[in-house]
DRENVEXSE-307649 format. One line per field, with one value per atom (N, C-alpha, C): residue in three letters; atom name; x, y, z. Coordinates in steps of 0.05 Angstrom, whole numbers. Layout:
residues N
resn = ala;...
name = CA;...
x = X;...
y = Y;...
z = Z;...
This chain:
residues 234
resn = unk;unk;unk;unk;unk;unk;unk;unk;unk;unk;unk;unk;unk;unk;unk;unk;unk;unk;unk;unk;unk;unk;unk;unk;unk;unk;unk;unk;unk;unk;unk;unk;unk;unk;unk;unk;unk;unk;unk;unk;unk;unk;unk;unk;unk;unk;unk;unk;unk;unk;unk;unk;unk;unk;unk;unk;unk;unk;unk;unk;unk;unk;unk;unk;unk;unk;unk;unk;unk;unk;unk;unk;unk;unk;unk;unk;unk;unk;unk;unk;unk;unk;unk;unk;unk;unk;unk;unk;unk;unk;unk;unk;unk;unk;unk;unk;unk;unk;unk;unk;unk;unk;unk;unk;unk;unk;unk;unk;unk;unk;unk;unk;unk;unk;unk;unk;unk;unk;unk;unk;unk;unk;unk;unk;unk;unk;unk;unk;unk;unk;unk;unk;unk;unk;unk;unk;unk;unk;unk;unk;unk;unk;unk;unk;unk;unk;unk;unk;unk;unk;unk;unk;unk;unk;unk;unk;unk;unk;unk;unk;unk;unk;unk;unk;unk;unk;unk;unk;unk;unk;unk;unk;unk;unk;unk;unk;unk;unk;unk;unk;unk;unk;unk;unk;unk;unk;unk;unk;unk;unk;unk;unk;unk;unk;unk;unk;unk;unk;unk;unk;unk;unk;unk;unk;unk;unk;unk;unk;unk;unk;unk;unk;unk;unk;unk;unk;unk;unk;unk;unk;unk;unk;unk;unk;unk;unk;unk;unk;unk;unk;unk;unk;unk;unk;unk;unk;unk;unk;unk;unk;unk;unk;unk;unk;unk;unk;unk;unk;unk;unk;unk;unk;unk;unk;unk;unk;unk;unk;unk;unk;unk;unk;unk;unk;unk;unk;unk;unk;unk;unk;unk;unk;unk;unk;unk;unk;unk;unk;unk;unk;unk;unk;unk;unk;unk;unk;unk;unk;unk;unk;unk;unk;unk;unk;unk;unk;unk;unk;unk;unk;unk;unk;unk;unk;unk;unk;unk;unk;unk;unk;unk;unk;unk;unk;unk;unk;unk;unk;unk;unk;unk;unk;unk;unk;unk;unk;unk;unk;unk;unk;unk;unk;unk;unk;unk;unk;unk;unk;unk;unk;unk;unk;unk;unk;unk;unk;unk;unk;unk;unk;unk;unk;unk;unk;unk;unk;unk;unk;unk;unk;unk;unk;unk;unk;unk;unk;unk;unk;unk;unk;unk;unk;unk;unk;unk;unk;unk;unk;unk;unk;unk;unk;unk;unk;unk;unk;unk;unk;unk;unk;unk;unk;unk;unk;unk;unk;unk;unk;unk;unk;unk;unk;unk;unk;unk;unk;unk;unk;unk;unk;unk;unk;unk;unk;unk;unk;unk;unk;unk;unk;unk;unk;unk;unk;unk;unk;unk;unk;unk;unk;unk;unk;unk;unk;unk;unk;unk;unk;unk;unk;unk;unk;unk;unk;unk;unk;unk;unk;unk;unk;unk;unk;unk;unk;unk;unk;unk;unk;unk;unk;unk;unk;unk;unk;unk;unk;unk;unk;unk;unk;unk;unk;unk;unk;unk;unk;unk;unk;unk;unk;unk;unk;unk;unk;unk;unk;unk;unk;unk;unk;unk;unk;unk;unk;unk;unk;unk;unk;unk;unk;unk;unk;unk;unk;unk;unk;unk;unk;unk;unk;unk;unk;unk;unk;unk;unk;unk;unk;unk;unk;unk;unk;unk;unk;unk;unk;unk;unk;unk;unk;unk;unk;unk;unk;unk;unk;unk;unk;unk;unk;unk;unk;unk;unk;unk;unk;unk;unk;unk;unk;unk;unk;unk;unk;unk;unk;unk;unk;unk;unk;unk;unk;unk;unk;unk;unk;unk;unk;unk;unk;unk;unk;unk;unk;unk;unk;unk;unk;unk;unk;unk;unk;unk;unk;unk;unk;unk;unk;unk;unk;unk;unk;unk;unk;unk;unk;unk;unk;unk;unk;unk;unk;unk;unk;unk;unk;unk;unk;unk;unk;unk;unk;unk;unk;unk;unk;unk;unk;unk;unk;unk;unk;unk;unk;unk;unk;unk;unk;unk;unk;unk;unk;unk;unk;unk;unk;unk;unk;unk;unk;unk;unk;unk;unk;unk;unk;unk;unk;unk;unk;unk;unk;unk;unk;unk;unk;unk;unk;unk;unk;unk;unk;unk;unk;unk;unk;unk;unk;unk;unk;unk;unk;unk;unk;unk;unk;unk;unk;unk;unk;unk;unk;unk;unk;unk;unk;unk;unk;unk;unk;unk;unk;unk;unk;unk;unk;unk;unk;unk;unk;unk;unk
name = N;CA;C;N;CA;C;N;CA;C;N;CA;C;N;CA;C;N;CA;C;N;CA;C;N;CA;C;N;CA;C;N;CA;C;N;CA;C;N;CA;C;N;CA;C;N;CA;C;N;CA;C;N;CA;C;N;CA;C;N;CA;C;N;CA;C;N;CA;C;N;CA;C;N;CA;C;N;CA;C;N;CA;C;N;CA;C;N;CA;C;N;CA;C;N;CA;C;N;CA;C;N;CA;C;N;CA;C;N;CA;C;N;CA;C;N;CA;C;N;CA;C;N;CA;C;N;CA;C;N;CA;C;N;CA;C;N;CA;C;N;CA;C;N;CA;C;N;CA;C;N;CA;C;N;CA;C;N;CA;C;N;CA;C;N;CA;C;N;CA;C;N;CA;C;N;CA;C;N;CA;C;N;CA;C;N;CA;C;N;CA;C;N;CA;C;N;CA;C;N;CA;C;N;CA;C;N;CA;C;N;CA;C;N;CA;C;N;CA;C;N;CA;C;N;CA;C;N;CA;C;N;CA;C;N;CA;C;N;CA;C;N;CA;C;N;CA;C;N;CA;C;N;CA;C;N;CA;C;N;CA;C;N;CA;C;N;CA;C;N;CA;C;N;CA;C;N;CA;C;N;CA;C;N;CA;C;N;CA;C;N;CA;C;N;CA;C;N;CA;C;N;CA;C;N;CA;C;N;CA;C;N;CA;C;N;CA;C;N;CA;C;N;CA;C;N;CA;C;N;CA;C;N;CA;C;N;CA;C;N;CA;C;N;CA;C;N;CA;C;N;CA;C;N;CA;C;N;CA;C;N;CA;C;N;CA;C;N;CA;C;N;CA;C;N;CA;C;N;CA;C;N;CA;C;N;CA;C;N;CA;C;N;CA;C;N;CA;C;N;CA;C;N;CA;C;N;CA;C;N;CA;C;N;CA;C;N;CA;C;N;CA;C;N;CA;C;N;CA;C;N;CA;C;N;CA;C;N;CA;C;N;CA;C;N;CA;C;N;CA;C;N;CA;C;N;CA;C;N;CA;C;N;CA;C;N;CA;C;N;CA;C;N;CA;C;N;CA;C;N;CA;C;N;CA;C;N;CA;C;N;CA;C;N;CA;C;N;CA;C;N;CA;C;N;CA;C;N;CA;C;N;CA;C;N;CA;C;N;CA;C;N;CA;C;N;CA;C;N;CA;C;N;CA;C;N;CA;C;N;CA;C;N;CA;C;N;CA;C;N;CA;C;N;CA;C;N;CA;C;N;CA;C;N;CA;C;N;CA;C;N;CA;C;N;CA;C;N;CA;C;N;CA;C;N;CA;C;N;CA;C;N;CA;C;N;CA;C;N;CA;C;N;CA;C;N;CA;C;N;CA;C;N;CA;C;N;CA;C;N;CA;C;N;CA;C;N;CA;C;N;CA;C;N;CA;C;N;CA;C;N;CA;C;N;CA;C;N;CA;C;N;CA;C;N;CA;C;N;CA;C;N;CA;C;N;CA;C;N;CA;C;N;CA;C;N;CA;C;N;CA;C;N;CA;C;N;CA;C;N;CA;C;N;CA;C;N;CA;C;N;CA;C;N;CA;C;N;CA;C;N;CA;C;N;CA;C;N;CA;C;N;CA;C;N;CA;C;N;CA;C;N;CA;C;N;CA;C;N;CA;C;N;CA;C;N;CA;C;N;CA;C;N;CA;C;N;CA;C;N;CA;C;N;CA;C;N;CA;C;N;CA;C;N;CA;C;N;CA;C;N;CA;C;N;CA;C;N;CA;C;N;CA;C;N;CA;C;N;CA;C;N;CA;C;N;CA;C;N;CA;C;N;CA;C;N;CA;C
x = -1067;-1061;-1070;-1055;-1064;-1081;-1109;-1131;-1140;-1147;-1160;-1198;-1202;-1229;-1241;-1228;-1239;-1232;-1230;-1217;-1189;-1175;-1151;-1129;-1100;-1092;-1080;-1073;-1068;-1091;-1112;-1126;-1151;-1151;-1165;-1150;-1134;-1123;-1130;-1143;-1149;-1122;-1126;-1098;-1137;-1126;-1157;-1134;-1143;-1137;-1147;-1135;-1145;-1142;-1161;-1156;-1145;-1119;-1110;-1114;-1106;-1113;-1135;-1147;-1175;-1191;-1190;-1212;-1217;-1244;-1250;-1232;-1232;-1225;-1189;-1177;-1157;-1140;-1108;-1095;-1067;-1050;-1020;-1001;-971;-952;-924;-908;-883;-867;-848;-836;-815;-791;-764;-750;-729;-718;-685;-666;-642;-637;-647;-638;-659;-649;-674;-698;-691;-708;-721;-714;-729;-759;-748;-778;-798;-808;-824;-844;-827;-831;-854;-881;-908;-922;-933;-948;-972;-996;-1030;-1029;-1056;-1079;-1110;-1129;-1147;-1169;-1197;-1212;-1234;-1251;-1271;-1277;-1249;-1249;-1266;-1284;-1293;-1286;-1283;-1276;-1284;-1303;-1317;-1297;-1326;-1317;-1303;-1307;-1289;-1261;-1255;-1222;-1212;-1220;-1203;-1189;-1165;-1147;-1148;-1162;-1154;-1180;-1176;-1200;-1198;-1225;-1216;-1200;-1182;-1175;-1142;-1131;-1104;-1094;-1090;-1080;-1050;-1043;-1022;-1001;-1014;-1012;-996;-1016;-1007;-976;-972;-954;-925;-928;-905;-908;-910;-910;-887;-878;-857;-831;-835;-809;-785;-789;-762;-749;-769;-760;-753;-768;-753;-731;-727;-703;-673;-689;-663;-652;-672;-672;-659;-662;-648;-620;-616;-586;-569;-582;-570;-558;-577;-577;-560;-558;-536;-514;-510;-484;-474;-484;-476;-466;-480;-473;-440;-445;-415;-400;-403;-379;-368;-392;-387;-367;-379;-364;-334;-328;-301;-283;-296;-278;-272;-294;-280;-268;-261;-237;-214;-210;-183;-177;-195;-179;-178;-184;-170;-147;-145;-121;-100;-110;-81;-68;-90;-84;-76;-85;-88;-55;-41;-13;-11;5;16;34;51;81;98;84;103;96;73;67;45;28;1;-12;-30;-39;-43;-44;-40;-24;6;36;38;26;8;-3;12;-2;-32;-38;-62;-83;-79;-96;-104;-78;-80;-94;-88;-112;-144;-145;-177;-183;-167;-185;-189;-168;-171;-192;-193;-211;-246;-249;-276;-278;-251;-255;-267;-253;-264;-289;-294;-329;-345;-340;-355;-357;-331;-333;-346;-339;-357;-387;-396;-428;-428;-422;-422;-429;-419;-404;-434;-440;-471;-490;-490;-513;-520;-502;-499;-505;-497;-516;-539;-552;-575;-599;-577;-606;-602;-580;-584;-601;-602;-621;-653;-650;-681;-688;-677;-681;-681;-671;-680;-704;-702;-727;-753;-770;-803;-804;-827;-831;-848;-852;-866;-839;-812;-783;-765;-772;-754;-768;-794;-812;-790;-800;-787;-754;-739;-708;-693;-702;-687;-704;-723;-729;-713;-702;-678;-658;-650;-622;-622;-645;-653;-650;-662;-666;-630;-619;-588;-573;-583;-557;-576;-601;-597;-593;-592;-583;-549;-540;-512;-497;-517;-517;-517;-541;-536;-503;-491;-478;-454;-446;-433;-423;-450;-449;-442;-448;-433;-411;-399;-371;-350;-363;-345;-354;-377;-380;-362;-368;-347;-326;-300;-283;-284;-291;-297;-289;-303;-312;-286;-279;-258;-230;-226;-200;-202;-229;-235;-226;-226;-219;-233;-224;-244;-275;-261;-273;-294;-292;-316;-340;-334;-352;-368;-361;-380;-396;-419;-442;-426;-402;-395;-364;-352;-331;-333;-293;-289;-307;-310;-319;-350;-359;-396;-409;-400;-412;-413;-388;-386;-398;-403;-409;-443;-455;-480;-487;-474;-474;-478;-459;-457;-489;-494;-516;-549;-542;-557;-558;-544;-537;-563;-577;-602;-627;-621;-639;-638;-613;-606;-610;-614;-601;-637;-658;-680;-702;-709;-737;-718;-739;-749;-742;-748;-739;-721;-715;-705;-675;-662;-625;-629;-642;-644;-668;-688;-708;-702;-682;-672;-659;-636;-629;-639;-656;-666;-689;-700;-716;-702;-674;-659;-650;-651;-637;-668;-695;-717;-721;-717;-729;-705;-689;-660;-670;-675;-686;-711;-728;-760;-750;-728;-723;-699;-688;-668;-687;-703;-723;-741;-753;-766;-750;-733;-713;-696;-698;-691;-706;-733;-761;-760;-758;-774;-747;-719;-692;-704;-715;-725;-746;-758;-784;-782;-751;-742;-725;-745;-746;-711;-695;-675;-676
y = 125;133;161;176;200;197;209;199;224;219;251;251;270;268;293;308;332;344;368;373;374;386;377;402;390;403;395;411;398;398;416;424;393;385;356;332;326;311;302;277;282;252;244;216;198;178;159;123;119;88;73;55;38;6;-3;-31;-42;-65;-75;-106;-125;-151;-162;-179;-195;-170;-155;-123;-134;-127;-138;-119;-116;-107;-94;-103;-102;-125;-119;-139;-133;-143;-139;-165;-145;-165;-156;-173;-166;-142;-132;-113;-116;-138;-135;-115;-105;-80;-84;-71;-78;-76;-63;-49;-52;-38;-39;-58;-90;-111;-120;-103;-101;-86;-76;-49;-62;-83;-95;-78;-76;-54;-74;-61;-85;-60;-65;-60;-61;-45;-45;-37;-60;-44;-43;-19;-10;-18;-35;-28;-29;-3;-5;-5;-3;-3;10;-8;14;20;48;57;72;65;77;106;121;154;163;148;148;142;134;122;149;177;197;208;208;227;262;269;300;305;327;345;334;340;333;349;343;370;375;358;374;349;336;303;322;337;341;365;377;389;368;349;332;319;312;300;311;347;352;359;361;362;351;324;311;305;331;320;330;346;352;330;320;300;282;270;246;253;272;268;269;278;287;247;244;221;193;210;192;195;219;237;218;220;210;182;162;136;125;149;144;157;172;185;160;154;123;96;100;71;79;112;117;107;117;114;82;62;33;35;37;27;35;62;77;62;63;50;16;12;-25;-25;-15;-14;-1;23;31;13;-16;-29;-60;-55;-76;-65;-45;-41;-37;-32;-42;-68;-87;-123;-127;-116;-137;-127;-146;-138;-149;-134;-140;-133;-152;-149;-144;-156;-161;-131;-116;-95;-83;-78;-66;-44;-53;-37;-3;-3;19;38;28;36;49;41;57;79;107;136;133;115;122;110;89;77;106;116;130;156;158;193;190;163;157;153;147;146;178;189;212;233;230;248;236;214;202;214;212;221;245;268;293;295;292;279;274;257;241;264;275;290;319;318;350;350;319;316;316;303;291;314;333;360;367;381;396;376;350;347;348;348;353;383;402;426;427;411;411;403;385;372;398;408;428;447;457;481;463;448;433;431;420;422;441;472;492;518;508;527;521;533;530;516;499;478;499;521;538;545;558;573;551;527;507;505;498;487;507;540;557;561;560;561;538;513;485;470;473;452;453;475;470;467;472;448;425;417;390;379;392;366;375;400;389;374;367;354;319;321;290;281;303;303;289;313;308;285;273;248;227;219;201;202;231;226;221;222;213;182;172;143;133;148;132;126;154;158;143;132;117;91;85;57;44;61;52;55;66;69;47;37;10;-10;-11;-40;-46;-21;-15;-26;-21;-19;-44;-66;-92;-100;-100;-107;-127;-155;-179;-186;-189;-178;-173;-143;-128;-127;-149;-156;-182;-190;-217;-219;-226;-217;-240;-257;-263;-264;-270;-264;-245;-226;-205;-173;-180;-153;-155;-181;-170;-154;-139;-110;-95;-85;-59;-72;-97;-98;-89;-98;-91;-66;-43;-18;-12;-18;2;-11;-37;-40;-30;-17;-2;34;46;71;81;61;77;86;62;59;90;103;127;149;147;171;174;156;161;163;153;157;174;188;216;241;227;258;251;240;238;271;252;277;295;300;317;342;327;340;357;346;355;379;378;392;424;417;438;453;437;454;462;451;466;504;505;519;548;537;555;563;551;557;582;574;600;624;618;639;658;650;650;662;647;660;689;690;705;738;721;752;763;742;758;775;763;772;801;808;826;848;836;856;861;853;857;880;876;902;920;928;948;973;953;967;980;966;980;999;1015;1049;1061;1075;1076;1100
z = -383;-411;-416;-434;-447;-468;-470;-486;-496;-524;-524;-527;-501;-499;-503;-510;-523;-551;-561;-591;-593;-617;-626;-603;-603;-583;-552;-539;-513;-496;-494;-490;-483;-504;-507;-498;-487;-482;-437;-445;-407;-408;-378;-366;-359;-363;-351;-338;-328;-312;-331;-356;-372;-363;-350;-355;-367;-374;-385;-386;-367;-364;-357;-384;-383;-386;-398;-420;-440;-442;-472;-494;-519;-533;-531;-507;-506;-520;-532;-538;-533;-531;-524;-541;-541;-545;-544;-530;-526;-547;-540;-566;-559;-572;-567;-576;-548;-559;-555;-567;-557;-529;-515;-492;-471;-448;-426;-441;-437;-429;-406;-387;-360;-358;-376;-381;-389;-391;-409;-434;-455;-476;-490;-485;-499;-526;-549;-564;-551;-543;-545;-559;-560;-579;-564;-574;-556;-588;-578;-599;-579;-579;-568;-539;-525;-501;-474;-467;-443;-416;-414;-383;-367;-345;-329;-329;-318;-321;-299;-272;-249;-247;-276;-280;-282;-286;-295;-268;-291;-265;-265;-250;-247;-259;-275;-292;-317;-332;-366;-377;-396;-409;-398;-373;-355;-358;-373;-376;-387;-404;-417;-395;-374;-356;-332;-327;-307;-323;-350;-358;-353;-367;-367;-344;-320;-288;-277;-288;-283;-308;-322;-346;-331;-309;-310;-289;-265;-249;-268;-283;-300;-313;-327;-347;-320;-312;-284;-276;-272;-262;-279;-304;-324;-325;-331;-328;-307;-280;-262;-264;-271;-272;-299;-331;-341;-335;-316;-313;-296;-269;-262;-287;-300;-320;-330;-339;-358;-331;-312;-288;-288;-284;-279;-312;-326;-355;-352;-349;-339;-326;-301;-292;-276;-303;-315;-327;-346;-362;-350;-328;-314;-305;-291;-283;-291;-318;-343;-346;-358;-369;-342;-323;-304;-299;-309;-297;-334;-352;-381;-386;-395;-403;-438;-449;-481;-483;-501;-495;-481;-451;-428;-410;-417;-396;-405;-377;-377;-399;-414;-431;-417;-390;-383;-384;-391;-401;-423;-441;-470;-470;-484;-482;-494;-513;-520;-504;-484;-472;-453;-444;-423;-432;-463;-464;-473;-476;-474;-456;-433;-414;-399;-407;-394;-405;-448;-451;-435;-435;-420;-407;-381;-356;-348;-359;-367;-370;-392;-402;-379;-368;-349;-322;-314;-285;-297;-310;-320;-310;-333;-327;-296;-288;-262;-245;-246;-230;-235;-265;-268;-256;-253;-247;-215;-204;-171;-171;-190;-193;-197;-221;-220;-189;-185;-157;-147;-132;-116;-114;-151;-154;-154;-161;-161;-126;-118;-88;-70;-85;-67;-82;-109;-123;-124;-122;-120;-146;-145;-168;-197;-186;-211;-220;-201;-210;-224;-213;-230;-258;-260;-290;-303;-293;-324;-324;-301;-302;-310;-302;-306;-325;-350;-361;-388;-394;-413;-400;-387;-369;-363;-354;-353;-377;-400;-419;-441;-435;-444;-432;-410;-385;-398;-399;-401;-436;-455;-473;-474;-461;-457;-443;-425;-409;-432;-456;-473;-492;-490;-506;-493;-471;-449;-443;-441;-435;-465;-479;-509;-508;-505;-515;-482;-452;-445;-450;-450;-460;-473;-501;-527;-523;-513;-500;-480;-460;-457;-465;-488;-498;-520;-528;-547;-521;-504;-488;-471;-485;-471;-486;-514;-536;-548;-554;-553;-533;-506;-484;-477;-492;-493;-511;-533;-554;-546;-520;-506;-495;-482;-470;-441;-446;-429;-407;-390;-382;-374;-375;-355;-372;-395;-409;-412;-399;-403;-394;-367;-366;-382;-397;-405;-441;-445;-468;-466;-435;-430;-433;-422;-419;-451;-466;-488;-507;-500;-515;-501;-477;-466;-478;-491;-494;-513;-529;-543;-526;-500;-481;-468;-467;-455;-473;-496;-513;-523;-523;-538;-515;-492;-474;-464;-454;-433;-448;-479;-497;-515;-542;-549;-557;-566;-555;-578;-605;-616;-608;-596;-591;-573;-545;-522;-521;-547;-550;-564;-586;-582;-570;-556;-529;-509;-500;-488;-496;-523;-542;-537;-544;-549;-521;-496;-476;-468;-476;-467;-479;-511;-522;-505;-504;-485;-455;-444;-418;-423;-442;-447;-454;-475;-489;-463;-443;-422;-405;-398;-376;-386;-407;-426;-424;-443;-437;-403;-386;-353;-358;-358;-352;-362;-382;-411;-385;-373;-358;-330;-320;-291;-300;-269;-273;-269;-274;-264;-246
């Protein structure tokens, strides 16, 4: 856990190993959520809790250091795992609408079936495309050159990832029709998916926040990179 063991700030903030099961002064309880029920999403509560001083991780004081250490692997990691979901959702419904027939022929025969799936599609290979950019540059830049070049890319791509898996989900569930409003039969995936999308759009950063720290860090890298031109000699 992130604890704060010093004054106000990041500065005060250390990570410590908190006992949880059979601690005194510990208590817990389930937290139903719509989505990612796998996660087991629990409420603590801490009163009084004691924790040997050997539980700390690292130094006092670098708990908020060690944290954002890994925002950019995670959000990446999220990005990834909903750009996969839009895909499954996609293309369960391309191939509904090739088997589902109305009025004697495949909903696929229908221009409008056919330009939602196409604006998705778009949608979907675009993300797809940047984020196979992203690993690349993550996998060949020094982890100090990535923190300051990719952590506003990171967090618009997994921004842009929640809003992604929305818009084919629902498109989905919409082109399942009945279907897709069941938790059972041929449309229970994609009805799963779309009731997964808060699950996507709010941890590892919520999509407003994402967005504009994507927005300040451009700024921040844009004004340095500016100032450093200003100072070479011609």
């Amino acid at each position: 856990m992130a604890v704060r063991t010093g004054g106000p700030g990041a500065l005060g903030l250390s990570l410590l190993v908190v006992p949880l099961l059979g601690q005194e002064g510990v208590s817990m309880r389930r937290m139903k959520t719509s989505g990612g029920t796998t996660s087991g999403t629990t409420y603590i509560d801490l009163e009084d809790v004691k924790v040997p001083v050997e539980n700390l991780i690292g130094k006092e004081g670098e708990g908020m250091k060690m944290i954002t250490t890994n925002f950019n692997h995670e959000r990446l990691g999220i990005a990834i795992g909903v750009t996969r979901s839009a895909r499954v959702a996609l293309s369960s419904a391309f191939a509904y609408v090739l088997k589902r027939e109305a009025f004697g022929a495949p909903l696929m025969d229908q221009a409008v079936v056919r330009n939602r799936l196409a604006r998705c599609g778009a949608e979907l290979e675009s993300l797809s495309a940047w984020i196979d950019q992203l690993v690349y540059q993550m996998s060949r830049m020094t982890k100090k050159d990535g923190n300051k070049e990719l952590g506003g890319q990171m967090a618009l791509a997994k921004a842009k990832a929640g809003m992604v898996v929305d818009e084919c989900a629902r498109c989905a569930v919409l082109l399942f029709g009945g279907n897709g409003y069941t938790r059972t039969g041929q449309g229970e995936l994609v009805e799963k998916i779309y009731r997964e999308v808060p699950a996507a759009r709010v941890p590892g950063g919520s999509e407003d926040v994402m967005l504009d720290l994507a927005v300040r860090q451009l700024v921040k890298n844009f004004q340095a990179k500016t100032k450093a031109l200003g100072k070479q000699k011609i």
